[in-house]
C-alpha positions as CSV (number, residue, x, y, z in Angstrom):
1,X,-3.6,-72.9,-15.6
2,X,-6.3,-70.3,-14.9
3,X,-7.1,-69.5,-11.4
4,X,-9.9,-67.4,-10.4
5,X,-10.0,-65.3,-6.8
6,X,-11.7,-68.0,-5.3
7,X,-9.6,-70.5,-6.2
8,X,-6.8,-68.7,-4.7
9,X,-8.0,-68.2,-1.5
10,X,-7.4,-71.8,0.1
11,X,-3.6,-71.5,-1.3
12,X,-2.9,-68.0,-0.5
13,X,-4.6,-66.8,2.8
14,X,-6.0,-70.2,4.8
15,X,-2.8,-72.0,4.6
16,X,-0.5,-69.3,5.3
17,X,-2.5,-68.2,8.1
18,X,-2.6,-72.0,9.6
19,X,1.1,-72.7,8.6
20,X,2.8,-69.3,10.2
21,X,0.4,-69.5,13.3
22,X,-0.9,-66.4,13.1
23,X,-4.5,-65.2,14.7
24,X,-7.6,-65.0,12.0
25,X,-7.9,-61.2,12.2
26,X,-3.5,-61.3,11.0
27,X,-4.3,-61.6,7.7
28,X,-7.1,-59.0,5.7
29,X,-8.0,-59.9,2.3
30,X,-10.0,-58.0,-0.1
31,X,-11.1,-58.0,-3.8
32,X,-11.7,-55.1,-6.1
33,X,-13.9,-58.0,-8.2
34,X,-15.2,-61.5,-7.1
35,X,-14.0,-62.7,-10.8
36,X,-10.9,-62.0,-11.0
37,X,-8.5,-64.2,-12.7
38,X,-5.1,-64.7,-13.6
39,X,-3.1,-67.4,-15.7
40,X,0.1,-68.7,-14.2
41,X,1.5,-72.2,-12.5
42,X,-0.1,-72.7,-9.4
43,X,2.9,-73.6,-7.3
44,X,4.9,-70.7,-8.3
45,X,1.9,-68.6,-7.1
46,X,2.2,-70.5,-3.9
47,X,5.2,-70.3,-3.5
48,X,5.3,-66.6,-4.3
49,X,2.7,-65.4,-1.6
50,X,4.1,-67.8,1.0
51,X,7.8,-66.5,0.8
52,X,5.9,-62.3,0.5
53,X,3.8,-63.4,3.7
54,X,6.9,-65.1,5.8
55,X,8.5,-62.0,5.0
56,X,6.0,-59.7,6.3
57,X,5.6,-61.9,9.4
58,X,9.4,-61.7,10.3
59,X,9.8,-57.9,9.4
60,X,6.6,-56.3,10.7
61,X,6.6,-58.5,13.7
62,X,9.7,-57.5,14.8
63,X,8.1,-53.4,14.7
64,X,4.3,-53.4,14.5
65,X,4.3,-55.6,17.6
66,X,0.8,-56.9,15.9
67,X,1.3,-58.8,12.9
68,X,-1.2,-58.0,9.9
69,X,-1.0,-59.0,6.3
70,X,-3.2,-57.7,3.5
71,X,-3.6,-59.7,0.2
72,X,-5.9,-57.8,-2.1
73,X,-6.3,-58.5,-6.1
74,X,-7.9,-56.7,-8.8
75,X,-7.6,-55.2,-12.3
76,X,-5.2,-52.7,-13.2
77,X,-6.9,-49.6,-14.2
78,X,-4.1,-48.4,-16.6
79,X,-3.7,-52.1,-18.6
80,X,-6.6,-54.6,-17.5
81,X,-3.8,-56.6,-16.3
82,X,-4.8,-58.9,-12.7
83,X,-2.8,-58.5,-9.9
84,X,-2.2,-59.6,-6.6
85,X,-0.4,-57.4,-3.9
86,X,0.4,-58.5,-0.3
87,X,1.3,-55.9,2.0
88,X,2.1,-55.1,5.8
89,X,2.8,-52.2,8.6
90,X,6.4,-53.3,9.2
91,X,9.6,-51.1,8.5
92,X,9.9,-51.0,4.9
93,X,12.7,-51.4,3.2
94,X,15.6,-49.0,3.4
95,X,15.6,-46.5,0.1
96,X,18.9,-47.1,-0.4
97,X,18.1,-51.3,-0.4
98,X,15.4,-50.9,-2.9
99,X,17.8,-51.9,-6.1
100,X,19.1,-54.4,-4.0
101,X,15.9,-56.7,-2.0
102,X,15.6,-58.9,-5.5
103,X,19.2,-59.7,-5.7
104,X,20.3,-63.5,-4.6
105,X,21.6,-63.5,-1.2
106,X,20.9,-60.0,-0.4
107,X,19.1,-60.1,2.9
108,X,17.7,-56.9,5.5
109,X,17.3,-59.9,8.7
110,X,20.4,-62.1,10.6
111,X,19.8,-65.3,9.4
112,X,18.2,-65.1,6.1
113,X,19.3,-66.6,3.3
114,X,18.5,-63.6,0.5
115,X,16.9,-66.1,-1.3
116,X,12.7,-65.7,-1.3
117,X,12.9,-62.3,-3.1
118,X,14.6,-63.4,-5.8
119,X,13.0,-67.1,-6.2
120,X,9.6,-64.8,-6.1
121,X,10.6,-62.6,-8.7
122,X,12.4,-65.6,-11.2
123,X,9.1,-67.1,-10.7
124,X,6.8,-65.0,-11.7
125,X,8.3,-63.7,-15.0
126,X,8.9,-67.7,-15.5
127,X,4.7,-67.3,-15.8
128,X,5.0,-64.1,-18.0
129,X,4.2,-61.7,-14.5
130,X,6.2,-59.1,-12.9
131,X,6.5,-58.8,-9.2
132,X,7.4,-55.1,-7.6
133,X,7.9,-53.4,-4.5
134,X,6.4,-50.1,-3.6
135,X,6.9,-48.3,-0.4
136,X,3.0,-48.1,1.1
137,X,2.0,-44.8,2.1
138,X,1.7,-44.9,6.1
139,X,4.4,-46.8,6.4
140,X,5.5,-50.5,5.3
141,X,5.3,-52.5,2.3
142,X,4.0,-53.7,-0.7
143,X,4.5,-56.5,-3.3
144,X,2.5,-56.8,-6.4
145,X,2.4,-59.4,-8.6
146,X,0.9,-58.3,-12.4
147,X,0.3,-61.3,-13.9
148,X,0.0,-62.3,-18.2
149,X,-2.6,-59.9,-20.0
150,X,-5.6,-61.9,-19.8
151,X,-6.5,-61.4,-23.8
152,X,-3.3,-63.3,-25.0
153,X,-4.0,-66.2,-22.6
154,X,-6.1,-67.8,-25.8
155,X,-4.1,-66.4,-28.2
156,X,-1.1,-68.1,-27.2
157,X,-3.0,-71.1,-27.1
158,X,-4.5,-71.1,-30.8
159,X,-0.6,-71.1,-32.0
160,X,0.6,-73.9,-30.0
């Protein structure tokens, strides 16, 4: 299913926001393009931004005392390729832990289960997208989701 930006937005910033009981201003959205687009199974998107933004709400409010979550989307300027990144101001994640953070069971908090990294990631290349981590400059992290390349959406589709 294609899903453009505004689509997304009920799915992936409202409900969150409602759901994890944070204040309006907690979450910052923004848009390189207002028709930006990206083909992939609507649950797993779900899915995938609700288990990036529970896991910026437990890490960054346990350090940034005020929690804030950024969801932006655009194109890649080196492929054309959507994405969709979520981000936050919290800790990070340890350079030696990098490897490790998409691993079943491998968890940074007590009490996790080491699972929402590594459901995230199986479901997004189930939809043909990669999802990365990048330490954000200033401190904290960031997720990115690079979906399909748009131009074989319909060329998949004329061979089925």
């Amino acid at each position: 299913m294609c899903l453009s930006w505004i689509d997304w937005r009920w799915s992936l910033v409202v409900e969150p926001r409602q759901e994890l009981e944070l204040y309006e201003g907690a979450v910052a959205v923004t848009s390189a393009s207002a028709d930006v687009e990206a083909e992939m199974d609507p649950t797993h998107l779900h899915q995938i931004v609700w288990n990036l933004c529970d896991n910026a709400v437990k890490y960054a409010s346990a350090t940034a005392g005020a929690i804030a979550v950024e969801l932006s989307c655009g194109y890649l300027e080196t492929s054309g390729r959507p994405f969709l990144e979520v981000a936050d101001r919290g800790p990070g994640v340890q350079p030696g832990s990098v490897d490790e953070i998409f691993e079943p069971f491998f968890t940074g908090q007590p009490g996790g289960t080491g699972l929402g990294l590594y459901i995230s990631r199986e479901l997004a290349e189930r939809n043909g997208a990669t999802l990365r981590y990048h330490a954000r400059p200033g401190g904290g992290s960031q997720f990115r989701v690079v979906f399909a390349d748009p131009s074989r959406w319909h060329s998949n589709e004329e061979t089925l």
